[in-house]
C-alpha positions as CSV (number, residue, x, y, z in Angstrom):
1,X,-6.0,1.1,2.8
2,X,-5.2,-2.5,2.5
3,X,-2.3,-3.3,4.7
4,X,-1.3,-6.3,3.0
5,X,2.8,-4.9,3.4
6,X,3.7,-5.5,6.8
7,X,7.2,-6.5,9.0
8,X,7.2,-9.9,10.8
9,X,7.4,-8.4,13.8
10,X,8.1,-11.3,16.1
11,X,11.2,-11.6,13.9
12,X,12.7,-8.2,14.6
13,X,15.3,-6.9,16.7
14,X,13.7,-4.4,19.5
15,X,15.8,-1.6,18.1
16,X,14.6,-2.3,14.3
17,X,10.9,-2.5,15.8
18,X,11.4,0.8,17.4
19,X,12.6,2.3,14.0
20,X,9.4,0.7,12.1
21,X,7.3,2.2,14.9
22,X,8.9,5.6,14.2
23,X,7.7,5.5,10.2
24,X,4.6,4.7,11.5
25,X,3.8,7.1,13.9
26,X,5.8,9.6,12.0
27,X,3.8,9.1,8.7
28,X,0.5,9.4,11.1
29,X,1.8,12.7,12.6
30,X,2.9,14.3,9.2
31,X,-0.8,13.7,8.1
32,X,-2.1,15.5,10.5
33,X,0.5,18.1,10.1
34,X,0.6,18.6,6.6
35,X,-3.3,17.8,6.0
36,X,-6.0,18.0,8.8
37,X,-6.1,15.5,11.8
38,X,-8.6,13.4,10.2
39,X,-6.8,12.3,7.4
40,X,-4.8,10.3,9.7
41,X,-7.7,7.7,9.2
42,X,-5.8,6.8,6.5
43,X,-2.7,5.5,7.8
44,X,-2.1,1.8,6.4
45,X,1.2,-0.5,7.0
46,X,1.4,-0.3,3.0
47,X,2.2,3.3,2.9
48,X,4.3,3.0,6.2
49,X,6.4,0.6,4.1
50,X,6.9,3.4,1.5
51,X,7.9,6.0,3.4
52,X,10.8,3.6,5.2
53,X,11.4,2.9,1.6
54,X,11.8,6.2,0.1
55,X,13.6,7.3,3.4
56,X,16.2,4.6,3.0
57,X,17.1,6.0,-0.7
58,X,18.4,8.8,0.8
59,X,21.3,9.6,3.5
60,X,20.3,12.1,5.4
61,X,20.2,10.1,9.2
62,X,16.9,9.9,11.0
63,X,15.8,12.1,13.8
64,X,13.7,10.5,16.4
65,X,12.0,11.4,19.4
66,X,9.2,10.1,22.2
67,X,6.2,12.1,21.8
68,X,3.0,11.6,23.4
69,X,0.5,10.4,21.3
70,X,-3.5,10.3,21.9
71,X,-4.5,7.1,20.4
72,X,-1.8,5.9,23.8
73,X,-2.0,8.4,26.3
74,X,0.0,6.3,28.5
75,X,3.5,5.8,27.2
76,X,5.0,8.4,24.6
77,X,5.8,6.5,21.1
78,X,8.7,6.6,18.9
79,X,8.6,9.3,16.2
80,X,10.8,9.7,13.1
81,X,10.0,14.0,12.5
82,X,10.7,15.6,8.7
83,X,11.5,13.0,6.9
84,X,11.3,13.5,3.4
85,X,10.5,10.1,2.4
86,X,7.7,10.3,5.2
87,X,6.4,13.7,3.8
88,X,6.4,12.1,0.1
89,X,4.6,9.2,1.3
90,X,2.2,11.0,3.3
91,X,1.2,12.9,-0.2
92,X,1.0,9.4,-1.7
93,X,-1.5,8.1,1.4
94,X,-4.0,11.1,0.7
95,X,-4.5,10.7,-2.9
96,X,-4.4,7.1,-2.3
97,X,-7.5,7.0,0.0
98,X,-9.4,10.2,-1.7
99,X,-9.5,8.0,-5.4
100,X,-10.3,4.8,-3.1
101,X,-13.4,6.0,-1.9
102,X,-14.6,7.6,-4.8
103,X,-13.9,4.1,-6.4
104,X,-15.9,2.1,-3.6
105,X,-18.4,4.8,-3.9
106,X,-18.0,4.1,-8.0
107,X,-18.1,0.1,-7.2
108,X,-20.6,-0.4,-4.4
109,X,-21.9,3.0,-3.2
110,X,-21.2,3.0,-0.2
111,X,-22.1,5.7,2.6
112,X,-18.5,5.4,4.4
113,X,-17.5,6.4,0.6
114,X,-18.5,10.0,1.5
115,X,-15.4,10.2,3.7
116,X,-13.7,11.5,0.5
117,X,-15.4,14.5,0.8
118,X,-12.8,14.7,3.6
119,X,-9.7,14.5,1.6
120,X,-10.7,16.9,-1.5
121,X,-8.8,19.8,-0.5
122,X,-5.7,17.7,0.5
123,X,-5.8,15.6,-2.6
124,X,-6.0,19.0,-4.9
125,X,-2.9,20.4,-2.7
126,X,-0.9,17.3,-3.5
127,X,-2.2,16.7,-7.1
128,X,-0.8,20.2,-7.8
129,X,2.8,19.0,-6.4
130,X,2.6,15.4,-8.5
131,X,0.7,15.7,-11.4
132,X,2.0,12.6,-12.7
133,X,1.5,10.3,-9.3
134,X,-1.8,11.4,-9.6
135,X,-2.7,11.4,-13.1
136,X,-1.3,7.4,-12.9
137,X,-3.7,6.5,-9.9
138,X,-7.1,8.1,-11.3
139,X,-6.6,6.6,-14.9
140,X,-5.5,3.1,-13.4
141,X,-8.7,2.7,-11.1
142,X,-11.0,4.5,-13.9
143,X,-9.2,1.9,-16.1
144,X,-9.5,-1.0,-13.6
145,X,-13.7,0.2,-12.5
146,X,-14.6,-0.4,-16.7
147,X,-13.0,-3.7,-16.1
148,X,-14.7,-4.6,-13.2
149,X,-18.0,-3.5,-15.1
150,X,-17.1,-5.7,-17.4
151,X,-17.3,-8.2,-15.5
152,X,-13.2,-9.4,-16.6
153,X,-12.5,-12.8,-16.6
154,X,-9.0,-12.4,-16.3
155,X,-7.4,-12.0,-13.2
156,X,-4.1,-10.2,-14.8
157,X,-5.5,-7.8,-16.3
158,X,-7.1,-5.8,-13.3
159,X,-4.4,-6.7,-11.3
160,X,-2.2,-4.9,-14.0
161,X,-4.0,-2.0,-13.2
162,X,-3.4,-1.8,-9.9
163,X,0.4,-3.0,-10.2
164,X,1.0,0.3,-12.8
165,X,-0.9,2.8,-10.3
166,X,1.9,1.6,-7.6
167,X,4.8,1.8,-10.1
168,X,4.1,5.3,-10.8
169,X,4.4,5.9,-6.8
170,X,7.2,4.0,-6.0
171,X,9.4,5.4,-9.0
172,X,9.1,8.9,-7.4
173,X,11.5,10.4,-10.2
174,X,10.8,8.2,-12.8
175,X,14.6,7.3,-12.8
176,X,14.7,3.9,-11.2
177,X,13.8,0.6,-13.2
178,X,14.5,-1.6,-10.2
179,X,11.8,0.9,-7.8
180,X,9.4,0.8,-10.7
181,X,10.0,-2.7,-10.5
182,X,9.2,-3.1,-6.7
183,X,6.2,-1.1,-6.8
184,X,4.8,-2.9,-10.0
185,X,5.0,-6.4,-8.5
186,X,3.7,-5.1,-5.0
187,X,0.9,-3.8,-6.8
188,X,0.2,-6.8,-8.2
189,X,0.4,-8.4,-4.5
190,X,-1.5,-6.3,-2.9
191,X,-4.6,-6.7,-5.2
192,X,-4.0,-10.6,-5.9
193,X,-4.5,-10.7,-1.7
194,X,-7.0,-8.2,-1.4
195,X,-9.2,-10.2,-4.0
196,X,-8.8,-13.8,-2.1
197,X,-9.1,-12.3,1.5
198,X,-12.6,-10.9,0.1
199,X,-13.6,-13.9,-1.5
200,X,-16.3,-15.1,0.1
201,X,-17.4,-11.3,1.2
202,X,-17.9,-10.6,-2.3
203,X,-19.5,-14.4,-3.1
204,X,-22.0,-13.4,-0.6
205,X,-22.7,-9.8,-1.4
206,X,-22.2,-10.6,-5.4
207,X,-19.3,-7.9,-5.1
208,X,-17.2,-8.4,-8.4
209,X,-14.0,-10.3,-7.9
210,X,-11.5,-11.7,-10.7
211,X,-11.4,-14.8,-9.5
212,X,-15.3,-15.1,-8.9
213,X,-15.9,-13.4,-12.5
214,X,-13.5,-16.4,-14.2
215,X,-15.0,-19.1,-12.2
216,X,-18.5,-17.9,-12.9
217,X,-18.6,-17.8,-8.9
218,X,-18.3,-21.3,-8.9
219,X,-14.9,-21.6,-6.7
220,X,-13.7,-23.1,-3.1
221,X,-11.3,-20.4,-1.5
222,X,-9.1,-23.6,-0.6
223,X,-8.9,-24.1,-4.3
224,X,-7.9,-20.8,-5.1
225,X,-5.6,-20.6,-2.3
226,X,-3.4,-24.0,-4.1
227,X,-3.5,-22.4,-7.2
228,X,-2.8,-18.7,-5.8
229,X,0.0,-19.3,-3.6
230,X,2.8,-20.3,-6.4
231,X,1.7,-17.5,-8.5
232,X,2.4,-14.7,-5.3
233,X,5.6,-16.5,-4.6
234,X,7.0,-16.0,-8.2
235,X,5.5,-12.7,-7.6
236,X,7.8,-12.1,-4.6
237,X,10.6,-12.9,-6.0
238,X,10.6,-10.6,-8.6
239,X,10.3,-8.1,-6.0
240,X,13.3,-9.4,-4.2
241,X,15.3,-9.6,-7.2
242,X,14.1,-6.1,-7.8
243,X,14.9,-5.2,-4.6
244,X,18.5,-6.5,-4.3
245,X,19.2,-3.8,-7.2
246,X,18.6,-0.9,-5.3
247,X,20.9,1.5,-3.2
248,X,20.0,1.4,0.6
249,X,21.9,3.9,2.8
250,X,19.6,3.1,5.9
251,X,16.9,0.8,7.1
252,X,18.1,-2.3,5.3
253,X,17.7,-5.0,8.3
254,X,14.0,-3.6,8.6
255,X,13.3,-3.7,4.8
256,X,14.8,-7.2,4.7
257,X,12.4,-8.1,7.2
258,X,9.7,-6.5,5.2
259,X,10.7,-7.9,1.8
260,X,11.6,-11.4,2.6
261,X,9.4,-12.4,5.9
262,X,6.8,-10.4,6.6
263,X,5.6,-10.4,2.7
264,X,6.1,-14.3,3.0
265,X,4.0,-14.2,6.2
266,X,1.1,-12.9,4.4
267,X,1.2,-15.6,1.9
268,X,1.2,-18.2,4.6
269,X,-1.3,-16.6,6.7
270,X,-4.1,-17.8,3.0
């Protein structure tokens, strides 16, 4: 996926990293379980940032173990097993990458699009369990590709898209303004840095891209970066705000980390 959501890791305690490692490898493992191996190609820090989230909302404790693993043969890696926020997450991550490809195969046709053809039977298995999850990510990027073939000048509005796509994931019970909130905003994030990181990419390959489309591709990434920065800090705040409102019962040093330096990071890193 994108990967845009990410800890500062230089800035976490060893036993906080561990814990962040354990999502990680236990969201990669529980594809592979739940799924088929290959749909582990789909692991992204983004939905690894989900799963610690959705785990945190609960209070059952964490079980983790070293297992081996094959990607690093040599040391076993921290694992966090049947975890229900990893389990929901790992749903989320399939039908996540199954509509991506079909939309890069909608935007640019691309071969590596055919991969999807990978994740059709997981993607019906979960779309069965979340009708709604699902029904929210296909009509947002059908919604978002018209816009796109529009050619929209307006950098809001596809990004509105994409914030209301992860709203509907992260408010997993459709009970929690301040969740809906989080995911709405990151959204927004994630697509606002997606779009400037590919900038030039899509200059050169005349890819469409909001910020291309309203400059009539007449724009200096330094340019956009001055004007883009404020705009994704107002952005994080509202997910901090948003974020302050919600009931932790585990994982709150690492999300804090998440949330307030390793989104920052991102931003910095322009």
């Amino acid at each position: 996926m994108f990967g845009y959501v990410n800890a500062h890791k230089d800035l976490l305690r060893v036993c906080d990293y561990n814990v962040f490692r354990g999502y990680y490898c236990g969201l990669c493992k529980m594809l592979g379980k739940e799924f088929h191996q290959l749909t582990r190609f789909g692991l992204s820090y983004d939905m690894t940032f989900l799963a610690i989230l959705m785990s945190a909302l609960d209070q059952n404790e964490i079980i983790m173990k070293y297992q081996p693993c094959i990607a690093h043969p040599v040391t076993k890696r921290p694992v966090i097993l049947e975890d229900d926020g990893i389990r929901y997450s790992a749903d989320m991550s399939v039908l996540l990458t199954y509509y991506k490809l079909k939309d890069d195969w909608d935007d640019e046709k691309s071969i590596k699009s055919f991969a999807r053809l990978l994740y059709w039977f997981p993607m019906r298995k979960v779309a069965k369990k979340y009708p709604r999850q699902t029904k929210a990510i296909r009509d947002n990027l059908e919604k978002l590709f018209e816009l796109e073939q529009q050619n929209c000048k307006n950098p809001d509005r596809v990004a509105d898209c994409f914030g209301k796509l992860t709203e509907a994931i992260f408010d997993r019970n459709e009970d929690n303004l301040a969740l809906k909130t989080v995911g709405y905003h990151i959204g927004r994030f994630i697509y606002f840095t997606d779009a400037y990181m590919d900038l030039e990419k899509d200059q050169k390959k005349k890819n469409y891209n909001p910020f291309l489309a309203r400059s009539e591709n007449n724009i200096q990434k330094e340019d956009l970066k001055n004007e883009l920065v404020p705009s994704l800090t107002y952005t994080l705040n509202e997910i901090a705000n948003a974020y302050e409102l919600l009931t932790l019962y585990k994982n709150k040093e690492l999300l804090d980390n998440i949330i307030y330096l390793g989104l920052r990071k991102t931003v910095e890193s322009f």
